[in-house]
N, C-alpha and C positions, 0 to 999 in steps of 0.2 A: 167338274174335275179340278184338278189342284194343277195351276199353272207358278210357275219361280219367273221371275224378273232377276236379274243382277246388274251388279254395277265393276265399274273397274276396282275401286277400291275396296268391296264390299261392303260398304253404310249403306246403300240400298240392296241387299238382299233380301228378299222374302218371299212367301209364298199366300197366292192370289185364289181365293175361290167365286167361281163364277161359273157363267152357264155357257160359256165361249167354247163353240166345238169345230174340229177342222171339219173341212167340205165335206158333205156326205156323198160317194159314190153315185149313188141314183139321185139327182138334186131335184127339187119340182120346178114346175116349166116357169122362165120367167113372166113376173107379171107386168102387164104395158102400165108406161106413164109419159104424159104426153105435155110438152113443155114448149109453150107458145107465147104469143102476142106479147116479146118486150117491150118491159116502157121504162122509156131513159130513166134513170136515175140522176147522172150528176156528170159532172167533166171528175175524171180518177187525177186524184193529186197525190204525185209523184211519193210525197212524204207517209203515205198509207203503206208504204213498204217499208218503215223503218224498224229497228232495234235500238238494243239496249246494252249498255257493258257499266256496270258497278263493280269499286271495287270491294272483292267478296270473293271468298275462296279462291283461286286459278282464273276468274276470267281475266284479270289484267295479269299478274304476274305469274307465267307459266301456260297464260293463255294468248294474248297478244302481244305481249311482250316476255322473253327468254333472251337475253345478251348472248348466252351462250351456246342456241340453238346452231345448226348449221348452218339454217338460211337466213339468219339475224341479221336485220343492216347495222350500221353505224349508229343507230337509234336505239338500236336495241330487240326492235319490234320484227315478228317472224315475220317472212316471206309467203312462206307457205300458208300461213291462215288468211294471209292478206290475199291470196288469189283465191281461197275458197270466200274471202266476202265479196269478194269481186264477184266471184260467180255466183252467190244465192241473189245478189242484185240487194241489197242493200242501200239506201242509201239516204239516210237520216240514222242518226247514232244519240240517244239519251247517253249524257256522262254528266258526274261521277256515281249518282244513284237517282234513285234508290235510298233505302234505310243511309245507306252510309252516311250521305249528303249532311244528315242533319247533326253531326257530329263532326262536320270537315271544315278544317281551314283552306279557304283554296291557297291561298299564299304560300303555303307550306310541298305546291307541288312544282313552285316556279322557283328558278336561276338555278343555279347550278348545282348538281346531285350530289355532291359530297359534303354543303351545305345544309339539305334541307332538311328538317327534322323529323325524328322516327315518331310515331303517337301509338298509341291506342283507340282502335274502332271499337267503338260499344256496340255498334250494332251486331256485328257479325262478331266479338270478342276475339280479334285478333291483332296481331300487331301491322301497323301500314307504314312502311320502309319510306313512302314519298317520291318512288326513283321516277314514278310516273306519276304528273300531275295535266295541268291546262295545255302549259307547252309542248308538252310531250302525244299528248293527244292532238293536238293541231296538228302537228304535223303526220300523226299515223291517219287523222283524216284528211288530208292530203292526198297521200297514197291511197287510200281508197276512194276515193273522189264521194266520202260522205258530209254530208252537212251535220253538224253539231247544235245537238237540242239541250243547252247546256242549265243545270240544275242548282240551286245554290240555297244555303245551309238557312232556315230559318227559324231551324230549332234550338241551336247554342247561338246563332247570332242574329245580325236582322238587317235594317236599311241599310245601316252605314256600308257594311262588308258588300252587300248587293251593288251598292254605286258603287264603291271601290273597284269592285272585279271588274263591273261594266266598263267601268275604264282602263283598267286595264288591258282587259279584252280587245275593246273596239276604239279606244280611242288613239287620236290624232297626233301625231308627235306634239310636242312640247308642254305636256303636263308629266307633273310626278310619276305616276302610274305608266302612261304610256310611254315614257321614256323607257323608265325601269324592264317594259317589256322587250324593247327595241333593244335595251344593252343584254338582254338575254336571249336573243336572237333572232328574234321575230319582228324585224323592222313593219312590216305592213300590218294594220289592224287585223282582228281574225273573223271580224265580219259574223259573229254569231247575232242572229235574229231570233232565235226561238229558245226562252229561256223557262222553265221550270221553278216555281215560286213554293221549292220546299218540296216535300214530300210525304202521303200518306201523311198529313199532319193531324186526321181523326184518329188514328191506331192508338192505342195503349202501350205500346211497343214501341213505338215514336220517341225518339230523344226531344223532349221539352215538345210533346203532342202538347195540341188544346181542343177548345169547345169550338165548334163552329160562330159562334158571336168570337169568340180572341184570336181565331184567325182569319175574318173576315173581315176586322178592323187591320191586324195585319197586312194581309195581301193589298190591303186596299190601299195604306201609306205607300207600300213598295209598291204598287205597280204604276202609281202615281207620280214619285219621285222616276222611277224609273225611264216612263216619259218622256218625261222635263229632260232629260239627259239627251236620251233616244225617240223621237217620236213614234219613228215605223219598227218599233221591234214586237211583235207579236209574243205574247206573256199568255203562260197556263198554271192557269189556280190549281188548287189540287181540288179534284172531287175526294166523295166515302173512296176507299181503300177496298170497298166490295160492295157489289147489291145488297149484301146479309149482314151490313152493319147496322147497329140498332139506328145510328140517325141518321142512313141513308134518305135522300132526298130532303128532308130538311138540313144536314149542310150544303146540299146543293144552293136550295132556294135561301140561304140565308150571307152566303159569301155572294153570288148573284146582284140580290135586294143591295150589297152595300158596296160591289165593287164590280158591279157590272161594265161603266164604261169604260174602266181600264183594263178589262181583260179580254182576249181573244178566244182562249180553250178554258175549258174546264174540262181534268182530266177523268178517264174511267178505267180501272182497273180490274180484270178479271182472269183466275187462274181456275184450271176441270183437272180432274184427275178422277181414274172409275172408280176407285174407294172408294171418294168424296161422294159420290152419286150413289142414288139409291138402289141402281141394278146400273148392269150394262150397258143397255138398252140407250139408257137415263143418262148415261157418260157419251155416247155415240149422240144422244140428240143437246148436246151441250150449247150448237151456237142456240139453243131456241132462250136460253136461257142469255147468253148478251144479246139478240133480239130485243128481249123487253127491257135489260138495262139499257142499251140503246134509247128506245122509246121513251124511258121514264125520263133521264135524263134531258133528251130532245123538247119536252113537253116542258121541262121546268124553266129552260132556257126560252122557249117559244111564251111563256107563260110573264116571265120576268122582264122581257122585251116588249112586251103588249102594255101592262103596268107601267112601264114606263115611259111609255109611245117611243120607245126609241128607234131608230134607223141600225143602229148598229146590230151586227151580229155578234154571238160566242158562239164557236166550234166546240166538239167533241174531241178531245186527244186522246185515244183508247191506245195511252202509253205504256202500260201493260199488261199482255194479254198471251196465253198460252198454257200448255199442261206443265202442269208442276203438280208431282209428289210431296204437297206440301207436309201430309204426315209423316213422313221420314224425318223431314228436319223439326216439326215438333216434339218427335219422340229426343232427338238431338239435344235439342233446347232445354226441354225438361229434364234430362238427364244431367247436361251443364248445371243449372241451377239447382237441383240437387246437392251436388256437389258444392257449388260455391256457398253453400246454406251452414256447410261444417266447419266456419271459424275465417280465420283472410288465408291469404294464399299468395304467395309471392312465386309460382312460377311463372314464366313469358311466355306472354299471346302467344300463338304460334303465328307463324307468318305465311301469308298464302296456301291456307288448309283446304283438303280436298271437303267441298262443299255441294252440294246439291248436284251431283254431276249425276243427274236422271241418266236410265236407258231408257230411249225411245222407242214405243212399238209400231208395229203397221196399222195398229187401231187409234192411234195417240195422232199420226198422220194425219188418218182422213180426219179426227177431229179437226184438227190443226186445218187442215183444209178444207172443213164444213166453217169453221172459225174467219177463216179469208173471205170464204164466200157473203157472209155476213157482212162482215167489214165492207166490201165491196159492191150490196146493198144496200150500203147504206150512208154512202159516200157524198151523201148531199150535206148531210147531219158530221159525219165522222169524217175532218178533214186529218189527220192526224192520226200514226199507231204507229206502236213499238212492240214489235213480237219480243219476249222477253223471257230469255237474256240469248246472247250472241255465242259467245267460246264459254266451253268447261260446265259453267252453270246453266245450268237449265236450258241447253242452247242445241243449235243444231249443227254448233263445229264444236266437235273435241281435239284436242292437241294434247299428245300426249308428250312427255318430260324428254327432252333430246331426241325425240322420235317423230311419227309421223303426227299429220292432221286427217281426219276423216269427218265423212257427212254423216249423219242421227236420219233417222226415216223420215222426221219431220223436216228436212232440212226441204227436201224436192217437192210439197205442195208450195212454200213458200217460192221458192224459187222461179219458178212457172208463173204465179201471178206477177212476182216482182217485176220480172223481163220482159214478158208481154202482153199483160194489161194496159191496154194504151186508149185513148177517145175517151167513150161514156161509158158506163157504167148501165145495164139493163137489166132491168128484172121481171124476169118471165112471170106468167102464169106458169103453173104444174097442177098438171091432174094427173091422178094416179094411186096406187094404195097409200094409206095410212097408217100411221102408227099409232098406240096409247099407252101410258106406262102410268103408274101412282101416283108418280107428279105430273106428267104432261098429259092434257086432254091429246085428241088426234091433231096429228100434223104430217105433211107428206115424206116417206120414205127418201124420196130422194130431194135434194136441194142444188140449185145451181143457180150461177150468176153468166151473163156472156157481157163481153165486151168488145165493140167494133169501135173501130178509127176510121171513119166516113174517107178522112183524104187522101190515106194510103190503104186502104179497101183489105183492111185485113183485121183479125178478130180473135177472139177467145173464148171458148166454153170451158168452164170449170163444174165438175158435176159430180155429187158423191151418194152414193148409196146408204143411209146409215141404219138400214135393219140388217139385226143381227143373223138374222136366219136366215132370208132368201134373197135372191136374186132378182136383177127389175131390168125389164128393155125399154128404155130410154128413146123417146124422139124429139130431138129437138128441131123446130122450126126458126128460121133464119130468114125466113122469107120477109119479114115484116122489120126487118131492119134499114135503114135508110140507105137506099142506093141498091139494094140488094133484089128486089124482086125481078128486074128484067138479066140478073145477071146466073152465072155459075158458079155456085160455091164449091172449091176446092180445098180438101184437106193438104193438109203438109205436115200435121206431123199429129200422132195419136199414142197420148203414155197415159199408163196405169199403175196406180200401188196395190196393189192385193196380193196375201198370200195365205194361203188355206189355215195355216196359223196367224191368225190374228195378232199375238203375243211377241210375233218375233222380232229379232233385233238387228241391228248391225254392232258390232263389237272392234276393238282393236285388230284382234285376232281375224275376225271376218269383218270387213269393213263396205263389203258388197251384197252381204246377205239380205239385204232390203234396199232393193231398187225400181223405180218407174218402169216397166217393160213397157214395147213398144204395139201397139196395137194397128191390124191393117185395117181401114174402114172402108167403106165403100164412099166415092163421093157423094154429096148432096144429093138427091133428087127432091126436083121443084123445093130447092132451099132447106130442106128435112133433112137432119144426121139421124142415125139411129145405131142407140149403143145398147152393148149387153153389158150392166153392173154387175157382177158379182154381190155380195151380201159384205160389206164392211171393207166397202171401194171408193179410192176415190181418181178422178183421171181428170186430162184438161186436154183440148180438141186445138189446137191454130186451126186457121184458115186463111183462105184468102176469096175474093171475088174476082170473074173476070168476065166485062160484058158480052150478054148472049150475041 
């Protein structure tokens, strides 16, 4: 059938052919799958909940910051989106990109705003006014009480500008830089530990991209010098920019080979969209596919650490990751350059363009939260993510212009993991049906992750259906978790996203049309939940224990 997507501004309007049908009346009976004996995975680090805000279309101007919003502070920065990050539980923030990054003076976003200078972003070809820079971001992470994963340009600049900022950032009163911070208002260091060494710097697309040999000599100066400054600051190379870049994994193993002891992350990037995917089907079993970039990567790192008999470890920062319509905005892109192709042109960038602002479906969801679930198996490996991006772009808060803020479908798998994902991390065995499509041999229907906190005896199952046709009854066993056998597992709270249109949205207009419902379960017996998925569902169980 011919399904439409829309967007607020209409740049994503179209129409979708696919085999996505609402529920059928008479459904056939669900099939059991049976989800047993966890085995820890990892202690869940805090920073696996994070995002991302670049600036790019509306997420900074008109999306976190509006002066002249109602509920604007003195800063500038809205109220209202700042309680919706509050509540999706965020709390690691990548700034300033992204593409942008490689094109940005950070200096140019510090002292005071009727100062600072207006540029030109190549990346996004728009104009950047400056009114928000480092300062200005510090203190909206403040207010959200997130930590800052902060990014810096190594495409028009390089070492110098890196040590520069770093001092200015973090350093101690009585030098040049750190003064200069103090007289523009921010007496105290800003304590950023986790810094981004460039960006997607394989792309074609890349302001001053290279070869993995020229920026692996790169990284390796800077995260060296970087050091010597800061000993404990934790630095993430860039990985490929996709699994499907022609020199994925050899820029891994070659930036590695030359500047392994000085880095902690090497990053991985991954965006699904069902276009993109060969069927449906094929878009619903998306996390199988960072699955294996997961493991490829994991292996290259494991591989490059043995080579070198080293002690130290690199993490995985899978700092951006989420559905994105990326063909909308190629069609976008290629249209612009088109155009730019017929002679120069002196009009101005536009400033804060409506950009990538996706609507989210209730299939795009359970991705997104088939996507978490990953993540969160595999948190041994992936200490580090940025669901990506936060407001306007590609995000799960929209704010619209003097108006309100709302949640995207995908905003509540995320949310649910961020807040009460706590302890370890476990990953079941699952039996049960399979699925097989053109790209993927069988793999099981349903996927899930649980997570218990031994000391405060309470836990999480996140669990998603991702066939598109039927329906599956789910049991999950709990029993074999630590502390749990002699005791009584109780529910406290049971939501679900499904709705018989798979396609549907939440909109300005409707802003609750896609929401979590509340599901009654019955409690445990001997440790067992058992759920009924619907077909193209995803839900997340609390609980708690209380000894028999």
């Amino acid at each position: 059938m011919i399904r439409e997507r829309s967007s607020e501004n209409g740049s994503n309007l179209h129409t979708q052919q696919d085999k996505v049908s609402s529920q059928n009346l008479s459904q056939p009976a669900p099939v059991a799958t049976v989800i047993h004996t966890p085995v820890a995975v990892a202690d869940i680090p805090q920073r696996l909940f994070g995002s991302f805000i670049e600036h790019m279309g509306r997420g900074v101007y008109g999306g976190i910051y509006e002066p002249e919003h109602p509920s604007a502070d003195e800063y500038g920065f809205r109220h209202d989106v700042i309680q919706l990050v509050k509540e999706l539980g965020v709390n690691c923030v990548r700034y300033p990109g992204g593409n942008f990054v490689s094109n940005y003076n950070w200096e140019d976003g510090t002292g005071p705003k009727e100062h600072r200078p207006i540029r030109r972003d190549l990346a996004w070809h728009s104009t950047e006014t400056n009114e928000v820079g480092i300062d200005d971001f510090y203190r909206w992470s403040l207010q959200t009480d997130t930590e800052i994963m902060l990014a810096v340009n190594l495409g028009t600049r390089g070492l110098h500008a890196c040590l520069e900022e770093l001092e200015y950032v973090n350093g101690a009163a009585g030098t040049t830089l750190a003064d200069r911070r103090i007289r523009n208002g921010i007496p105290k260091a800003m304590d950023v530990s986790m810094w981004c060494l460039g960006n997607e710097m394989d792309g074609p697309w890349q302001v001053g991209h290279m070869s993995a040999e020229e920026y692996a000599a790169a990284v390796d100066k800077v995260a060296h010098a970087m050091k010597l400054a800061e000993s404990g600051l934790q630095l993430v190379a860039c990985g490929s920019s996709s699994a499907h870049m022609p020199s994925f994994g050899h820029w891994e193993r070659t930036v590695l080979d030359k500047a392994y002891e000085n880095l902690d992350f090497i990053s991985c990037h991954a965006y699904y969209y069902d276009r993109g995917a060969s069927s449906f089907q094929d878009f619903l079993l998306s996390s199988e596919d960072m699955t294996q970039f997961i493991k490829t990567v994991a292996e290259i790192c494991a591989d490059v650490k043995t080579e070198k008999h080293s002690d130290h470890e690199v993490a995985l920062s899978f700092d951006e990751w989420g559905v994105w319509y990326s063909d909308i905005w190629n069609r976008q892109e290629q249209e612009w350059k088109a155009e730019a192709k017929a002679g120069l042109h002196h009009q101005p960038w536009p400033q804060a363009p409506h950009l990538l602002e996706d609507r989210y479906t209730v299939a795009d969801a359970v991705v997104e939260g088939s996507l978490m679930i990953t993540l969160l198996k595999h948190c041994d490996r992936v200490r580090s993510a940025s669901r990506a991006q936060l407001v306007n772009v590609i995000a799960p808060i929209m704010a619209e212009a003097n108006g309100q803020a709302w949640r995207q479908s995908v905003f509540y798998p995320f949310a649910a993991a961020a807040n009460f994902a706590r302890g370890i991390a476990y990953a079941p065995t699952i039996e049960g049906p399979l699925l097989s499509t053109q790209d993927l041999a069988v793999t099981p229907a349903i996927d899930a992750v649980i997570t218990w906190d031994e000391e405060e005896h309470q836990g999480l199952v996140l669990i998603v259906n991702r066939d598109e046709h039927q329906s599956h009854t789910a049991t999950v066993d709990c029993s074999l978790l630590p502390g749990v056998a002699d005791s009584s597992v109780i529910i406290d709270c049971a939501q679900m996203l499904h709705e018989n249109d798979p396609l549907m949205c939440n909109s300005p207009e409707e802003t609750r049309a896609v929401v979590p419902h509340h599901v009654n379960l019955q409690n445990a017996i001997n440790g067992c939940i058992t759920i009924d998925m619907p077909e193209i569902s995803w839900m997340a169980i609390q609980f708690h224990t209380l000894q028999a």
